[in-house]
C-alpha positions, 0 to 999 in steps of 0.5 A: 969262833963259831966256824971252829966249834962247827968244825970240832964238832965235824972233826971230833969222834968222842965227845965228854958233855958236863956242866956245873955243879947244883944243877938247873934246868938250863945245865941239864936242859943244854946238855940233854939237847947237846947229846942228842943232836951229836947222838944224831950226828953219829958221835960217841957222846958222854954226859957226866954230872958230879952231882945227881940230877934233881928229881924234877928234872928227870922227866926230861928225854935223855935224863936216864943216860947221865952218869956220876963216875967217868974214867979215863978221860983222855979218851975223849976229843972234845970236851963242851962245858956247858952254862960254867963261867970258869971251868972250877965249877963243874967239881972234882974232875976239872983238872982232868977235863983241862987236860982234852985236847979241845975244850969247848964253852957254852955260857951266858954269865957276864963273869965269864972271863973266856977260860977256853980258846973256843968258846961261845959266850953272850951274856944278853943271852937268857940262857945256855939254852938259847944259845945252843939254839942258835947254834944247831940253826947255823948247823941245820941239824934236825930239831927233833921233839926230844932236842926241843923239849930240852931246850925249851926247859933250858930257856923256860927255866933261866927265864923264871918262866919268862919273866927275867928282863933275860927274856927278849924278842929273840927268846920268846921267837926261840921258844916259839920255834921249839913249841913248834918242833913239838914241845908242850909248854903245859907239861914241861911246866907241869913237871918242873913247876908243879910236882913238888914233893911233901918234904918241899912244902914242909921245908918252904913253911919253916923257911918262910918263918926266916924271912927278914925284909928291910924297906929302907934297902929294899931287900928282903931275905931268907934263910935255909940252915942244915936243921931245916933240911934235917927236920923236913927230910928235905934236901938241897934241890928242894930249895930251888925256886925258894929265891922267888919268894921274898923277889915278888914282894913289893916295894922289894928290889933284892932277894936274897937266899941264904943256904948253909953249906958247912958249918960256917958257909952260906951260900947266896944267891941274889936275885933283883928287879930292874936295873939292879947289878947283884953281879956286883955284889957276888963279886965282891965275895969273889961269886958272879953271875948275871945283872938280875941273878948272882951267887957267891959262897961266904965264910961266917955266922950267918948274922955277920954275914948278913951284916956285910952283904947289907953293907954291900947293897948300901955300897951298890 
């Protein structure tokens, strides 16, 4: 399979680059490195993002050059969708990127099923990241320090820093590689770490007063409802990494964050120590994911919902 992304790559002129929707650093990341190697190449290449990308992110090199509105789409050769595990999930202009001529994925979700003929999955992996690494390897392309700056946040990230059971010899021999071709883990972890917003902060302390932990399931969960964004002046983006939270608490396997979408949709991410499959549990409610990190979005009250996710854990 690799042999036939070589050679859409050789062969393509214009290239459309897009990942899912609520992005991270992985998508962003990927993407970023992605465009910057086919701009060296001397392709025409188009990064287009349906949601804005996260003001913690925008440091990035490249991040200026991502657009929100894309028209005219069977313009493009090639199309790569980056970190998605079905095509749905990069928004409203999937049904026109079905439509390229060849569409290229990258991902590391075990829930891919394989919705493109070229594809590029390992769910070993521990990010997108890593596995765009080891693809410009086998290219021989120039690993400039913008592309590896890029592609460290993409594998620092999906890692929490290199702390998910994702990280393995490879990953950190990946990292190393990129520090090494000039990217600086203390400013790269300076901006995504530790460049948080008043409204962040005032949104984790009402957060924080939702946390709920259950020692006979081992779980631990919060909750982040519309008022609490509407009260803070935060928004959506500043609840990433609030999932960690209620994971570093002992005697805890599961985590959970319960994000509310409408007015009667959560969305919920899972995160789990060890050799606990959340995967399984979004799943059920028609999410996926990975072994230690899963997400799925519920219809509900949020108290039901609670009550059919700890029915879920119980099952696991």
């Amino acid at each position: 399979m690799v042999k036939e992304i070589l050679a859409a790559i050789s062969q393509g002129k214009k290239f459309l680059i897009t990942a899912h929707v609520r992005l991270d650093g992985d998508a962003l990341g990927s993407e970023l490195a992605l465009y910057l190697m086919l701009k060296d190449l001397g392709k025409e290449a188009v990064i287009y993002n349906q949601d804005p990308t996260p003001e913690h992110y925008r440091f990035l090199p490249a991040a200026e050059h991502i657009v929100h509105d894309l028209a005219h789409l069977e313009k493009y050769d090639v199309a790569f969708i980056l970190d998605c595990s079905e095509l749905d999930r990069v928004g409203k202009i999937a049904e026109d990127v079905a439509r390229i001529k060849t569409l290229i994925n990258i991902d590391h979700h075990v829930s891919n099923g394989g919705f493109c003929k070229l594809r590029l999955l390992d769910s070993r992996a521990s990010s997108t990241g890593e596995l765009l690494y080891r693809l410009m390897r086998k290219m021989h392309v120039k690993m400039t320090k913008d592309i590896c700056t890029n592609l460290y946040a993409a594998i620092l990230t999906d890692t929490g820093g290199f702390r998910y059971s994702s990280t393995h010899e490879d990953t950190l021999r990946a990292a190393g590689d990129l520090v090494e071709g000039g990217a600086q883990p203390q400013w790269i972890s300076e901006n995504i770490y530790e460049n948080d917003p008043p409204a962040k902060i005032q949104l984790l302390s009402r957060v924080l007063e939702t946390l709920t932990l259950d020692m006979e399931t081992r779980t631990a969960s919060l909750v982040v409802t519309r008022q609490h964004l509407q009260d803070t002046g935060a928004t959506m983006e500043h609840t990433d990494g609030f999932i960690d939270i209620p994971r570093t608490v002992r005697g805890i396997d599961i985590a959970m964050l319960y994000t509310q979408m409408g007015e009667k949709q959560f969305k919920l991410s899972l995160r789990s120590k060890g050799k606990v499959n959340v995967e399984k549990i979004a799943r059920k409610f028609g999410g996926g994911g990975h072994v230690n990190a899963a997400a799925c979005r519920i219809d509900g009250d949020i108290e039901a919902i609670k009550s059919r996710v700890l029915e879920a854990v119980k099952e696991l």
